[in-house]
C-alpha positions in Angstrom: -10.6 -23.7 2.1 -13.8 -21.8 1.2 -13.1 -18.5 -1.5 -14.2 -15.9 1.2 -11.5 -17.3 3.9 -8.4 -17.3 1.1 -6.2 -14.3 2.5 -5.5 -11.4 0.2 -2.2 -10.8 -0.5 -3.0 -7.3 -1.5 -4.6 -6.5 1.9 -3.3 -5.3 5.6 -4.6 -8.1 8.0 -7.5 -6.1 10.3 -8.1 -3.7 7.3 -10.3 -3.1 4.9 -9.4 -3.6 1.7 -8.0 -0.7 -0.7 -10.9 -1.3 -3.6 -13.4 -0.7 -0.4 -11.6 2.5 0.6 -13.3 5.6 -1.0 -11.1 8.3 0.4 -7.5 8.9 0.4 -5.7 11.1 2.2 -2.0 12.7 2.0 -1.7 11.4 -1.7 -3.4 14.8 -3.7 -0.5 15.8 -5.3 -0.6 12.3 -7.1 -4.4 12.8 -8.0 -4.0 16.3 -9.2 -1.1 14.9 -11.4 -3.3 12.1 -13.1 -6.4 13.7 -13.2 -4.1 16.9 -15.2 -3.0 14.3 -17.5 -6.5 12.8 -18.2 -8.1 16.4 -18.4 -5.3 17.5 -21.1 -5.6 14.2 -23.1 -2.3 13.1 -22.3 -3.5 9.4 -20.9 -0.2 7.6 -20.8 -1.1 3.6 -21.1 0.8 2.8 -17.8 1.1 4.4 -14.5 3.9 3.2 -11.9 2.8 3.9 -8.4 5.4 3.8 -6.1 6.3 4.7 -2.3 6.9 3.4 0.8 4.5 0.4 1.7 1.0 1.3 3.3 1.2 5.0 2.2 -2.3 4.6 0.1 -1.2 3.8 -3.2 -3.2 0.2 -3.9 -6.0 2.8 -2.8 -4.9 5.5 -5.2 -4.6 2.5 -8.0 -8.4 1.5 -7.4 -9.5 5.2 -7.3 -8.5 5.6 -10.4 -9.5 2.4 -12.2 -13.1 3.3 -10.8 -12.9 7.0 -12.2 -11.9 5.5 -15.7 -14.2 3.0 -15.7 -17.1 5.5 -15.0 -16.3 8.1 -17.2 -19.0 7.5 -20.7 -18.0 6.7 -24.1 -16.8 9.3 -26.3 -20.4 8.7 -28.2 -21.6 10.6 -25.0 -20.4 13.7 -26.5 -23.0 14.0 -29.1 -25.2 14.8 -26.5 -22.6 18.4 -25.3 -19.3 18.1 -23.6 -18.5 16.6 -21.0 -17.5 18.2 -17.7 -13.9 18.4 -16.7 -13.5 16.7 -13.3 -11.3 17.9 -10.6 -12.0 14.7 -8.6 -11.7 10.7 -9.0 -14.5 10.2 -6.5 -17.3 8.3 -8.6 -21.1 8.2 -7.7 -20.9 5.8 -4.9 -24.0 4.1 -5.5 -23.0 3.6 -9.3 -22.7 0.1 -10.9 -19.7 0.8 -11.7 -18.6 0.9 -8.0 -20.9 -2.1 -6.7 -19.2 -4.1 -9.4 -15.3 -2.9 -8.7 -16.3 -3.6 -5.1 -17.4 -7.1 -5.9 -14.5 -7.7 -8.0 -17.5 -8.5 -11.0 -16.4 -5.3 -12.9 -15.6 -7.5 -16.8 -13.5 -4.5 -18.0 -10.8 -4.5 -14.6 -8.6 -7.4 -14.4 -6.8 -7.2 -10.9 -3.4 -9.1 -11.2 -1.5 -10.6 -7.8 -0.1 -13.3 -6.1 -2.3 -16.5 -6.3 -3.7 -18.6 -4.2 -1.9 -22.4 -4.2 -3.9 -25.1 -3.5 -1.9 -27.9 -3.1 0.0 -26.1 -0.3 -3.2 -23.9 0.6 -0.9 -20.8 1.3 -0.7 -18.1 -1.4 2.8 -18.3 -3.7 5.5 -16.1 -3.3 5.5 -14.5 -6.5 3.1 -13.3 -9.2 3.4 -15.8 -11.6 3.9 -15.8 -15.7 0.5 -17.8 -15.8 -1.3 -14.7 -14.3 0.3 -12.0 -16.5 -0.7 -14.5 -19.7 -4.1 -14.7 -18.0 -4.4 -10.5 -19.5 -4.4 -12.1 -23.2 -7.7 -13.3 -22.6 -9.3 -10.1 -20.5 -7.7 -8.3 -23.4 -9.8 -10.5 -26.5 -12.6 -10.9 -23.9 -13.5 -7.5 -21.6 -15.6 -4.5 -23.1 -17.3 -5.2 -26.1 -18.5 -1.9 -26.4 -14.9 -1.0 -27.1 -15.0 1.3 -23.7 -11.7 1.4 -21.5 -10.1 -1.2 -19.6 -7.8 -0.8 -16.7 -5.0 -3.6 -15.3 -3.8 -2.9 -11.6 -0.4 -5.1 -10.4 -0.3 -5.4 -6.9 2.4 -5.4 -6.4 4.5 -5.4 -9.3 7.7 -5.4 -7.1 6.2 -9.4 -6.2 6.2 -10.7 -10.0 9.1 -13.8 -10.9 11.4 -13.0 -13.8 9.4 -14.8 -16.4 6.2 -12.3 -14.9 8.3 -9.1 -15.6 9.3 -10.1 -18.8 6.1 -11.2 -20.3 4.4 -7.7 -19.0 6.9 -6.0 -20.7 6.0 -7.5 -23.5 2.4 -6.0 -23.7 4.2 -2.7 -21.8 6.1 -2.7 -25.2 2.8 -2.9 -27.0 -0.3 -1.9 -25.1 -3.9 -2.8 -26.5 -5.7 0.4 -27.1 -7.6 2.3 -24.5 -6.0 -0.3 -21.7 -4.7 1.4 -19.1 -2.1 -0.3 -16.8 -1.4 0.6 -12.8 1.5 -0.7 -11.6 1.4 -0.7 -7.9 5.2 -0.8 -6.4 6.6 -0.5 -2.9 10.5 -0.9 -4.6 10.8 0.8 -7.8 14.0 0.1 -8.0 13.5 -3.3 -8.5 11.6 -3.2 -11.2 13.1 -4.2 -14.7 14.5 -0.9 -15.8 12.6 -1.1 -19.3 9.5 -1.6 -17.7 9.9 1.8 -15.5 10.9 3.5 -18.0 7.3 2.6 -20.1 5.5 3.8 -17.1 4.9 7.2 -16.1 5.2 7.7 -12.2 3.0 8.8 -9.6 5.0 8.9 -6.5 3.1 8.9 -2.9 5.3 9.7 0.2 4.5 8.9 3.5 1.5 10.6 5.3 1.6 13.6 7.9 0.5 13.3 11.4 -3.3 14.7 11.0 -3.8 12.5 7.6 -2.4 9.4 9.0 -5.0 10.3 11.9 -7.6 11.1 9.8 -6.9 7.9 7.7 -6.8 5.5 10.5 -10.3 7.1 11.5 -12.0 6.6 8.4 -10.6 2.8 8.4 -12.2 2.3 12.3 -9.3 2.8 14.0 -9.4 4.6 17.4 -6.1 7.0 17.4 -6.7 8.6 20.9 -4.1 6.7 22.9 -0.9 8.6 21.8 -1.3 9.6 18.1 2.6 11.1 18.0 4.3 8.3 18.9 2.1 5.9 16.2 3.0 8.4 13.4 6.4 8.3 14.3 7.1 4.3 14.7 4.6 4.1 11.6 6.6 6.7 9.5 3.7 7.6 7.8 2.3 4.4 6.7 -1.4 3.6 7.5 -0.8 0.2 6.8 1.8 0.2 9.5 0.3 1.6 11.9 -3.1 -0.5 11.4 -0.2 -2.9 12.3 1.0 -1.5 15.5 -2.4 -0.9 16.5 -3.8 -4.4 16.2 -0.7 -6.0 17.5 0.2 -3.3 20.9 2.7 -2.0 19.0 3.7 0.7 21.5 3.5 -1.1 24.3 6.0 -3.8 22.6 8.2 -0.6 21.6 7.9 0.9 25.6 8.9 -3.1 26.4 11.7 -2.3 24.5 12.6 0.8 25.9 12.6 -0.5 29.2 14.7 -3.4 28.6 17.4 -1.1 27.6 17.2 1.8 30.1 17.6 -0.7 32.6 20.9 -1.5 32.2 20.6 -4.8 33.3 18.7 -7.9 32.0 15.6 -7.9 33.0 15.0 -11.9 32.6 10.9 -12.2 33.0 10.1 -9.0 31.2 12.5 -10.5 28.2 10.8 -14.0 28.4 7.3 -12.9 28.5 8.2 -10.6 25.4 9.7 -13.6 23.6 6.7 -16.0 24.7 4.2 -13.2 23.6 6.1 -13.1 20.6 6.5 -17.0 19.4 3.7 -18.3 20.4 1.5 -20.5 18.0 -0.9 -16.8 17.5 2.7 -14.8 17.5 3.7 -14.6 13.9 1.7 -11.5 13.5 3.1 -10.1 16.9 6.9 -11.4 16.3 7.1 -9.6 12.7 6.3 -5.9 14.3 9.0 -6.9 17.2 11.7 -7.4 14.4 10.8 -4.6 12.7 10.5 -1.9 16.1 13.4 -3.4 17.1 15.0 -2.3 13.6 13.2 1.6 14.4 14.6 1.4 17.6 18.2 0.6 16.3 17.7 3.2 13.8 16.9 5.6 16.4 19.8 5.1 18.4 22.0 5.6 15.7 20.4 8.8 13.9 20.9 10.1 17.3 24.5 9.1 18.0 25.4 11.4 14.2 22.6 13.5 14.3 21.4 14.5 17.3 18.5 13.4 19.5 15.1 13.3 17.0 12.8 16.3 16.7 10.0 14.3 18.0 11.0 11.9 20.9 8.3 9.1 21.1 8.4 8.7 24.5 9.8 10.8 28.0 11.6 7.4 28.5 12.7 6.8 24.4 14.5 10.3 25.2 16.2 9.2 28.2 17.5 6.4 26.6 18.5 7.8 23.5 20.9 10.7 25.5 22.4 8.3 27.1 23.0 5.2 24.6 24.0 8.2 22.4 24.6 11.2 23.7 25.0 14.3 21.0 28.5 15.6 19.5 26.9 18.2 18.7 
């Protein structure tokens, strides 16, 4: 397989990638909280950055590695001091951006899941050999003795014998390295190697910034905006999903299939064909998963009352009578 065609494992099919993303939106309460800690000289060496999957923060982690990577040597300030920025946006024609965009910057060492050749799929975990692969970016990168910047994406994805050995240089960081943890379950993290990071938390995105988001990724929104925010819960990645797969059509399938009452035996085999095909793997994983938001649905509704925002005339039909309020 050619090196362009290997699939990134840190990268929504149909999107672009995060390090190609120069805006992020819904996250500035995470930006204002690292840039505060850069502008006040309080650095920490490693940054967790956590939230729910497809919220931005592999695009917040790349933000950042550009903004340190651009920002001069403290020699610079012979020459007056330097400005205090209230932004992580760099100079988009800068080298430093053509080169984090070609993955050719030598001071940013990007580790994830590898490519296996042998079985020409990518492995399941991030491996020990890729977190002892920093040892050399550590002797090798910036021999000007500038910064260097480590993103894990995801760190939630590395094996045991991974977690362990990046705890070891967690434990003791090379100097002016700084490491960004990208993680979609904290939790499941080693519990000494969250508490050697310092969070950033991103939450899921609002209506008008998951719009806006989707926009600026070449996504047309237009069809029912509401109803993808809602099935998406605030994840772009999501709903870059739903959208490339007719996600709310498969959820109005759904619907239907319940509010019938009865089986409804073509409509059910054509979603089940449509769904396992050989070009279904894509298409069958959203099914699973609106079928889990669906469920979910039902339930909130049967405790807590229908939901503020109903996705559909038909969803709210169906939810009032599969389970109708005690309140």
């Amino acid at each position: 397989m050619e090196v362009e065609d290997i699939p990134q494992p840190d990268q929504v099919d149909g999107a672009p990638h995060p390090r190609m993303t120069s805006h992020l939106y819904g996250q500035s309460i995470a930006e204002a909280a690292f840039l505060e800690a850069f502008n006040s000289n309080r650095l920490h060496h490693a940054w967790l950055i956590s939230g729910p999957r497809g919220v931005g923060k592999a695009t917040l982690a790349w933000r950042i590695a550009r903004f340190l990577l651009d920002q001069p040597l403290e020699t610079a300030a012979l020459f007056g001091a330097p400005s205090t920025p209230d932004t992580l946006d760099v100079d988009p024609t800068s080298t430093v951006q053509r080169h984090v965009t070609a993955l050719s910057e030598s001071r940013l060492f990007l580790c994830r899941r590898p490519w296996d050749d042998k079985l020409e799929r990518l492995k399941q975990d991030i491996t020990v050999d890729e977190v002892r692969r920093l040892k050399s970016f550590f002797n090798f990168s910036s021999a000007d003795g500038g910064r260097r910047v480590v993103i894990v994406d995801a760190a939630d994805e590395m094996n045991k014998n991974a977690a362990n050995a990046l705890l070891k240089i967690l434990e003791e960081p090379p100097a002016r390295v700084t490491m960004l943890l990208v993680s979609h379950r904290p939790l499941s993290l080693l519990p000494t190697i969250r508490s050697r990071c310092r969070t950033l938390a991103c939450h899921a995105l609002a209506p008008d910034d998951l719009a806006a988001a989707l926009a600026g990724a070449g996504f047309e929104t237009s069809t029912n905006p509401t109803a993808l925010s809602v099935l998406a819960a605030g994840s772009v990645g999501e709903a870059i999903r739903l959208i490339s797969h007719d996600g709310l059509k498969l959820y109005a399938t759904l619907i239907d299939l319940l509010e019938t009452g009865k089986m409804d035996r073509p409509t059910a085999i054509h979603l089940a064909e449509s769904c396992t095909s050989k070009a279904g793997a894509a298409r069958y994983d959203v099914a699973i998963r609106l079928i889990g938001v669906l469920m979910h649905r039902i339930a909130s509704a049967g405790v807590f009352g229908p939901p503020k925002i109903a996705v559909s005339p038909a969803e709210a039909s169906l939810l009032t009578r599969l389970a109708p309020s005690v309140h």
